[in-house]
Backbone as numpy.savetxt, mean C-alpha at the origin, in Angstrom:
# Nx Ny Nz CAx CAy CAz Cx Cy Cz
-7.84 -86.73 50.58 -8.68 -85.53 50.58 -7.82 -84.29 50.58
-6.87 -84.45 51.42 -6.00 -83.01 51.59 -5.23 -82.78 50.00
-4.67 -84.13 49.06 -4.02 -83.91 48.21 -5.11 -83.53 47.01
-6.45 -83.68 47.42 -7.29 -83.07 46.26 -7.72 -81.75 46.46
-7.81 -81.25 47.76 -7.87 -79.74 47.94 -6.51 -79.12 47.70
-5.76 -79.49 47.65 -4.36 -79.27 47.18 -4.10 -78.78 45.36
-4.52 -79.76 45.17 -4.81 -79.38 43.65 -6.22 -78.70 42.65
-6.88 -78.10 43.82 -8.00 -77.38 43.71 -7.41 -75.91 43.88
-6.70 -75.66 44.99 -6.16 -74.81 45.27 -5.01 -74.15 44.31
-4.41 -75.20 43.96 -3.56 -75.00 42.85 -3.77 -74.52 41.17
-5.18 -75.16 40.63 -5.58 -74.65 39.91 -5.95 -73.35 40.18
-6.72 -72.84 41.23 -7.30 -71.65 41.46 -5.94 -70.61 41.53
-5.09 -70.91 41.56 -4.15 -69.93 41.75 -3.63 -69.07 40.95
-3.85 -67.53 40.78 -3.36 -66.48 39.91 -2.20 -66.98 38.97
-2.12 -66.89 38.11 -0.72 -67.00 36.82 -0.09 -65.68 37.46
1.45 -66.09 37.13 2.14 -64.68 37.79 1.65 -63.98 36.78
2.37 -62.68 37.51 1.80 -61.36 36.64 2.67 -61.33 35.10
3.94 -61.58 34.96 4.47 -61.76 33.36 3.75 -62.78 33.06
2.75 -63.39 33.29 2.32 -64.93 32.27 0.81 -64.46 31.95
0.67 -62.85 32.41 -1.14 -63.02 32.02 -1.15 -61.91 31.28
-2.21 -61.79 30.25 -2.18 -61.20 29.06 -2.02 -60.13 29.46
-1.07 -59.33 28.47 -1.35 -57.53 28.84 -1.99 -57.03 27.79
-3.08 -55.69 28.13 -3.17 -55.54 27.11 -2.95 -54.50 26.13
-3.66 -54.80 24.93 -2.77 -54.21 23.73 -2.74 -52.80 23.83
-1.54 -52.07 23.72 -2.27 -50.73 23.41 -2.90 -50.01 22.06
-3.59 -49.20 22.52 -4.47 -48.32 21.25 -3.86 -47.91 20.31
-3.81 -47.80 19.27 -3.55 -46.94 18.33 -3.83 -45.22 18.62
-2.61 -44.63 18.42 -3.12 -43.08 18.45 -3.11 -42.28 17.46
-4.43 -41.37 16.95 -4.22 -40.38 16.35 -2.93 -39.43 15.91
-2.35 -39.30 14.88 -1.48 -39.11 14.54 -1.68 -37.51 14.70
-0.64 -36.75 15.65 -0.34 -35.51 15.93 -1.00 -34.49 14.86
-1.64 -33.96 15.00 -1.63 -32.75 13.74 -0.30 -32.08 13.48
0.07 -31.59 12.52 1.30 -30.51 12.33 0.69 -28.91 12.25
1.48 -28.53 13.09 1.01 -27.18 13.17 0.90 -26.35 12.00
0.07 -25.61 11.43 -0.04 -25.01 10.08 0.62 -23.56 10.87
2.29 -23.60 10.00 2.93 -21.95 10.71 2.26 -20.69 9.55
1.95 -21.31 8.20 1.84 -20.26 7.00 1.26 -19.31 7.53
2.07 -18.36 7.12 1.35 -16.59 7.46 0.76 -16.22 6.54
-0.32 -15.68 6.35 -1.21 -14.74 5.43 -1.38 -13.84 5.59
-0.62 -13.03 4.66 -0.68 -11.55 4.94 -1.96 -10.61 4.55
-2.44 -10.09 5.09 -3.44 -9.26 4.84 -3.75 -8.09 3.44
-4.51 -8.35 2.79 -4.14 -7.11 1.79 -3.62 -5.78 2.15
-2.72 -5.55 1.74 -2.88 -4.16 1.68 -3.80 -3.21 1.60
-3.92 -1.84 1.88 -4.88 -1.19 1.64 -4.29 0.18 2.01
-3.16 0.45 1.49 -2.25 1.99 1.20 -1.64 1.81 -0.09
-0.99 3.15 -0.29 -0.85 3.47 -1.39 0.50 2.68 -1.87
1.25 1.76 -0.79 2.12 1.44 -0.93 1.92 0.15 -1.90
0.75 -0.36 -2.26 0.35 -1.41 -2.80 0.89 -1.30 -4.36
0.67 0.00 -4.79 0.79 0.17 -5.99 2.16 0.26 -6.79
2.43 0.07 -7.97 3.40 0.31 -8.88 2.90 1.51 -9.91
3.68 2.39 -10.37 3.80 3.26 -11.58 4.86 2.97 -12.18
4.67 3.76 -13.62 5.87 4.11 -14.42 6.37 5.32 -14.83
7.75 5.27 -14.12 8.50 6.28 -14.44 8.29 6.89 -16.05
9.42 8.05 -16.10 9.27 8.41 -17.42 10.17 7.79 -18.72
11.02 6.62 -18.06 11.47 6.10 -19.23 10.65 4.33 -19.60
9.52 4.69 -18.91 8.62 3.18 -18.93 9.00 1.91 -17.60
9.94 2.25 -16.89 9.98 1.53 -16.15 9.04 1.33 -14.54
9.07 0.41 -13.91 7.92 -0.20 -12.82 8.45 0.67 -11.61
8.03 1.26 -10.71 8.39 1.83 -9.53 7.40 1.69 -8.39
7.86 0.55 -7.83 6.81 0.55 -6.58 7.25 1.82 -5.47
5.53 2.39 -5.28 5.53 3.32 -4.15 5.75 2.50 -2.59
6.10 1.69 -2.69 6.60 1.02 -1.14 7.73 2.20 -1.07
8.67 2.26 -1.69 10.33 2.91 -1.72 9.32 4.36 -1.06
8.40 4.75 -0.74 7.46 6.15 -0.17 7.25 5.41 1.52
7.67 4.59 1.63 6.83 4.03 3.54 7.60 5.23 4.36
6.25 5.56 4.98 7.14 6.79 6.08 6.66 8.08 5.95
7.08 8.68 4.37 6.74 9.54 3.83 5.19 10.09 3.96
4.99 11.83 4.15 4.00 12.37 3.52 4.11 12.72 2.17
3.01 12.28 1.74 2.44 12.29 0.20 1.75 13.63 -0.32
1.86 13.82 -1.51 0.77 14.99 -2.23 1.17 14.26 -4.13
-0.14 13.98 -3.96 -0.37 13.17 -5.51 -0.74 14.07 -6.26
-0.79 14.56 -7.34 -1.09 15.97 -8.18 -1.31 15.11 -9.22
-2.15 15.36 -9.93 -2.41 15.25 -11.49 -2.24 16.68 -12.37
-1.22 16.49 -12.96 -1.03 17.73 -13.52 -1.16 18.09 -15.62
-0.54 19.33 -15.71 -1.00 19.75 -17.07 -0.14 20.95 -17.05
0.93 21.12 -18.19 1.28 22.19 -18.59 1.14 23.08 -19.10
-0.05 22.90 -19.89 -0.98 24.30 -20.45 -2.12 25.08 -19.78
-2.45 24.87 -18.98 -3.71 24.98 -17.73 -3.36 26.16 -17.15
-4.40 26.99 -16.77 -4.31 28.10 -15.99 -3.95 27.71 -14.36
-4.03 26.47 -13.80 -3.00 25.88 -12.74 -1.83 25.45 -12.98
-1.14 25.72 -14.26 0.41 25.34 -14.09 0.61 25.91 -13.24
0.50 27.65 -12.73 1.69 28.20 -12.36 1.76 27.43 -11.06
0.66 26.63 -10.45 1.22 25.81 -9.23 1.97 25.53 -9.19
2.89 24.80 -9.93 4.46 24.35 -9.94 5.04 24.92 -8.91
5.10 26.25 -8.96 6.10 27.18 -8.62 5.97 27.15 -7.06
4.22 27.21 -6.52 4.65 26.72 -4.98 4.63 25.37 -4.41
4.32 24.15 -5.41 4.67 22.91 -5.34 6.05 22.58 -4.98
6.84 23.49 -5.87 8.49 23.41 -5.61 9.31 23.83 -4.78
8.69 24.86 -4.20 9.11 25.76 -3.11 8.25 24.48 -1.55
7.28 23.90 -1.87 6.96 23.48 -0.83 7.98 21.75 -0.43
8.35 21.44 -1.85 8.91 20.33 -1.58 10.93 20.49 -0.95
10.53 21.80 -1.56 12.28 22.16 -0.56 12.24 22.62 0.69
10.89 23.01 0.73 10.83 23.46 2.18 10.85 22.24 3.42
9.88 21.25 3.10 9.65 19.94 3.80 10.46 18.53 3.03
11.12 18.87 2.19 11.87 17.89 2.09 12.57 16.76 2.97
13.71 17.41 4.04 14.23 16.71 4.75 13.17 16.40 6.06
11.75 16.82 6.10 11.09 16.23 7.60 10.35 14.97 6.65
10.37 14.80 5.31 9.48 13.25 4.98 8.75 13.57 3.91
8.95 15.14 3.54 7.86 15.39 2.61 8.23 14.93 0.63
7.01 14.44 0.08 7.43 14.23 -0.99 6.27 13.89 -2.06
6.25 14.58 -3.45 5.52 15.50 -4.33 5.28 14.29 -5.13
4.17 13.31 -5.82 4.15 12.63 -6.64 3.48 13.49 -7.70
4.15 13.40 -8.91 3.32 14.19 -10.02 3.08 13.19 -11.23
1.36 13.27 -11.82 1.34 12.67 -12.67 0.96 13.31 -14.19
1.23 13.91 -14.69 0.62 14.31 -15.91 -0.49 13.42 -16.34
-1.68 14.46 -17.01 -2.78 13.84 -17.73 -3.42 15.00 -18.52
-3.55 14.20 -19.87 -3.64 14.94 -20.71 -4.96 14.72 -21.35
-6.43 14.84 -20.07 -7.41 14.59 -20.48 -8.56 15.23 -20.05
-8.11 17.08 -19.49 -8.63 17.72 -19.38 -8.21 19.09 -20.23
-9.15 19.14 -21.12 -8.92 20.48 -22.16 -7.71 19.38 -23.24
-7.14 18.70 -22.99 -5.75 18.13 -23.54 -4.68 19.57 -23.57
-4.10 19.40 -22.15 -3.74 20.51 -21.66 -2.38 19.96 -21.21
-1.88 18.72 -21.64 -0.61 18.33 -20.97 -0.24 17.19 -22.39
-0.23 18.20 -23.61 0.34 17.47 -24.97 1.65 17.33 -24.85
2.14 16.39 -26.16 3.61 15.95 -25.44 3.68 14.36 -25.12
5.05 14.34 -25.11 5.24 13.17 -24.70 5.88 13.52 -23.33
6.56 12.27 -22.29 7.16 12.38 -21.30 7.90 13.64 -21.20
9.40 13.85 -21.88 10.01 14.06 -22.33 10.22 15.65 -22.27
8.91 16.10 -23.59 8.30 17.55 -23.45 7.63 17.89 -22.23
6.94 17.19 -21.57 6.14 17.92 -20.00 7.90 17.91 -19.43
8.28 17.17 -18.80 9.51 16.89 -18.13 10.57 17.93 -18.14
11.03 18.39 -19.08 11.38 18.94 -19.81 10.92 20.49 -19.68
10.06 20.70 -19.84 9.17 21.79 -19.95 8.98 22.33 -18.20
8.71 21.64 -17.41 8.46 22.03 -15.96 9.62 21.99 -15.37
11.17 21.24 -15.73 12.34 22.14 -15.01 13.19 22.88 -15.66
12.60 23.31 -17.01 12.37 24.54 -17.32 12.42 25.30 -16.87
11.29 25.66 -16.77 10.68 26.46 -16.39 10.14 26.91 -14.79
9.82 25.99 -14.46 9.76 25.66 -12.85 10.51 25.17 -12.12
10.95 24.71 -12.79 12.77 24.22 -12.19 12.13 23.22 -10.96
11.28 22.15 -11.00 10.88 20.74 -10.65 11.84 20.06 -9.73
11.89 19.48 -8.99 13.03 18.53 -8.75 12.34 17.25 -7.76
10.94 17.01 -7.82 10.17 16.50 -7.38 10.01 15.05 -8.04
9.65 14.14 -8.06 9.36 12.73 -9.01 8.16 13.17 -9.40
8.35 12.83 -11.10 7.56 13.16 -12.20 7.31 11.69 -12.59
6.30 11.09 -13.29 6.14 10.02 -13.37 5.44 9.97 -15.13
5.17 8.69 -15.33 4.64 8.92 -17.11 3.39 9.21 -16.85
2.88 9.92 -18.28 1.29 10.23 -18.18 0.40 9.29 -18.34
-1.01 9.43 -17.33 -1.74 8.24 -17.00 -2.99 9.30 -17.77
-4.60 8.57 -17.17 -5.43 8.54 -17.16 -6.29 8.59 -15.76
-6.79 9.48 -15.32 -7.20 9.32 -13.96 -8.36 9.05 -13.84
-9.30 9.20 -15.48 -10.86 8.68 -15.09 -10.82 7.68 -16.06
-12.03 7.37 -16.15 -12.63 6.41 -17.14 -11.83 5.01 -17.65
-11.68 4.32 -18.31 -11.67 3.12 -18.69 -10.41 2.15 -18.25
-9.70 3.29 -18.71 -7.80 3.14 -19.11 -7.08 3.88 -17.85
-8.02 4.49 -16.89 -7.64 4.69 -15.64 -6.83 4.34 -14.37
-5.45 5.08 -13.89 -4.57 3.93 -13.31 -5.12 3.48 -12.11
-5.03 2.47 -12.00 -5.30 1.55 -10.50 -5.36 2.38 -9.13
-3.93 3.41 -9.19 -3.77 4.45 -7.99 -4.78 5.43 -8.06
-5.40 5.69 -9.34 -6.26 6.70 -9.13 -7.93 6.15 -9.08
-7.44 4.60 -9.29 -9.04 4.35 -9.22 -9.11 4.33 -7.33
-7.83 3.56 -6.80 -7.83 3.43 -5.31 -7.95 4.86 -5.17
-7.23 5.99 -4.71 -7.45 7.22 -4.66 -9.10 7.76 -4.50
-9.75 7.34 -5.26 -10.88 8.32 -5.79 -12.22 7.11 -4.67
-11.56 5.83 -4.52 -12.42 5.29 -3.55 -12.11 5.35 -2.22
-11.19 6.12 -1.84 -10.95 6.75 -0.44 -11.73 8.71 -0.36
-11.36 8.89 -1.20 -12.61 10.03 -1.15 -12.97 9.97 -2.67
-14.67 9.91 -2.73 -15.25 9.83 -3.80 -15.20 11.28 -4.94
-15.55 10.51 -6.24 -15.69 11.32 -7.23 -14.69 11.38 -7.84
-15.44 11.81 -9.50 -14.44 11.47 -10.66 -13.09 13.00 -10.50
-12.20 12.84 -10.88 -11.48 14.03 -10.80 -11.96 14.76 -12.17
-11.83 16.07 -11.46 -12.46 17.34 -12.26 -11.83 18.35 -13.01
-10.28 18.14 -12.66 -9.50 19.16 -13.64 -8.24 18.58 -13.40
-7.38 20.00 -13.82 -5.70 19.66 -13.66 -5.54 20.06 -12.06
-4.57 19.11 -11.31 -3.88 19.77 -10.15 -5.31 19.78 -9.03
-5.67 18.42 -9.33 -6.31 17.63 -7.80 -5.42 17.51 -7.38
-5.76 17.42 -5.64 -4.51 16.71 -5.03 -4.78 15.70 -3.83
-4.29 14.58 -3.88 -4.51 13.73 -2.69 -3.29 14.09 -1.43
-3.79 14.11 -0.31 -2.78 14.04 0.55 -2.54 12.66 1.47
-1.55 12.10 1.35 -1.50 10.73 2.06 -0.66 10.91 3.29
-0.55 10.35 4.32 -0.22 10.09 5.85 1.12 9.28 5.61
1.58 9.16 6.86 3.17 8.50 6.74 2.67 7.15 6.74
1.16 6.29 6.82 0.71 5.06 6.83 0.18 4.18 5.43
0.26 5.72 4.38 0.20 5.46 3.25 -1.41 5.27 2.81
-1.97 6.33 3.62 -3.26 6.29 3.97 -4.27 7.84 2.75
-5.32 7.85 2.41 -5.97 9.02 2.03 -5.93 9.75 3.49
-5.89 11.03 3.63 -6.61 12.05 4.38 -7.31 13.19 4.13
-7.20 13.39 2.79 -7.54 14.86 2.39 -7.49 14.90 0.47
-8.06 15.57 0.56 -8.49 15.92 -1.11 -8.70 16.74 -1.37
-8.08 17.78 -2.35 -8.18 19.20 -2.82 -8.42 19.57 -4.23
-9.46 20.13 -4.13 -9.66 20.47 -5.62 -8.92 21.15 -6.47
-8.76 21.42 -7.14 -7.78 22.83 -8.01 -7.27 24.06 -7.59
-8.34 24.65 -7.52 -8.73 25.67 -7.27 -8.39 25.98 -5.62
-8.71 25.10 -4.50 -8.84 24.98 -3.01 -7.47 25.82 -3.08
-7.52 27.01 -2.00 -6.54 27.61 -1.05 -5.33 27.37 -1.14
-4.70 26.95 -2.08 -3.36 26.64 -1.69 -2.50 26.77 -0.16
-2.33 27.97 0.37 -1.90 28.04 1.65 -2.94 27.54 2.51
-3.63 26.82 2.96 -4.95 26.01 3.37 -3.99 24.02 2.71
-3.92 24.18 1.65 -2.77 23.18 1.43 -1.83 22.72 2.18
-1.01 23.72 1.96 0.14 23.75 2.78 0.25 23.31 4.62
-0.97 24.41 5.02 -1.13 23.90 6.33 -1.66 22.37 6.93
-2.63 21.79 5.70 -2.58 20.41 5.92 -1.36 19.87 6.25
-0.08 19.74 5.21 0.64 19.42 4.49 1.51 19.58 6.51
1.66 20.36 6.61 2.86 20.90 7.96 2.26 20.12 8.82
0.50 19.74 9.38 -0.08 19.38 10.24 -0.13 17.85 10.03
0.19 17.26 8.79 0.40 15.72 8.80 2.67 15.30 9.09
2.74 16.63 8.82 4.58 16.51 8.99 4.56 16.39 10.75
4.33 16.71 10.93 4.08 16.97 12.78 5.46 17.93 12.62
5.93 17.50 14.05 7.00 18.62 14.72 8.81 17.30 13.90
């Protein structure tokens, strides 16, 4: 009797612990990889844009970050040429605090800026003795219209109306101001000192 409770007991007895199943482990989800790609945000200053100089070549206005702006659409036959004269005086005046004159000829009011590059160019340091960046002649309304002036005109509305609009842009490369032709010139200017700061 004792040697059969003996082997009752013996069966009943735990398997050591290395002899009993372990179990399996899970499979795991494989780590995600972190997505680092940056996406840069559009732009939405003037720095976005490219022009062309006057011998046809690409000039991105980035080489402007920092800078206050005054965009002019201009015309050498126009009863606003003689602006030049305090355009030029204003860009020597504020030159070294950031200031700086984009000029575009357009020759699609009265056709008042005939000529090629060359002859306007030519003709305004001349005569006005220029020393500002002159750029090739665009189109500021309608079809064939440059990109800068379509952006331009959707920061403050409306088609441009003559020679020697002027946009004024911020050191952020931003619209702030818009001047008609005609507008105050010295009223200009004081924008112009009040976006230069001290």
């Amino acid at each position: 009797m004792t040697l059969v409770l003996t082997m009752i007991c013996a069966c009943n007895k735990p398997e050591p612990e290395e002899l009993q199943p372990q179990p399996q482990p899970q499979p795991q989800p494989p780590t995600p990889i972190e997505d680092t790609t940056v996406v840069e945000e559009p732009q939405d200053n003037i720095y976005q844009f490219s022009v062309l100089d006057g011998n046809g070549d690409s000039v991105s206005l980035a080489q402007y970050k920092g800078k206050v702006l005054l965009v002019i659409n201009s015309a050498t036959q126009c009863g606003y040429t003689p602006q030049y004269t305090q355009l030029q005086q204003w860009y020597e005046r504020y030159q070294d605090r950031g200031f700086v004159i984009l000029d575009f000829p357009c020759n699609q009011f009265g056709g008042q800026a005939p000529g090629s590059y060359d002859d306007i160019h030519n003709y305004c340091t001349n005569n006005y003795h220029i020393t500002f960046p002159q750029f090739a002649k665009i189109d500021v309304n309608g079809a064939n219209e440059s990109p800068l002036y379509t952006w331009l005109k959707s920061k403050r509305p409306g088609p441009i109306q003559w020679n020697f609009t002027k946009f004024l842009i911020n050191r952020d490369g931003e619209v702030v101001n818009r001047f008609s032709s005609s507008y105050n010139m010295t009223r200009v200017e004081e924008a112009i000192v009040d976006q230069l700061g001290e």
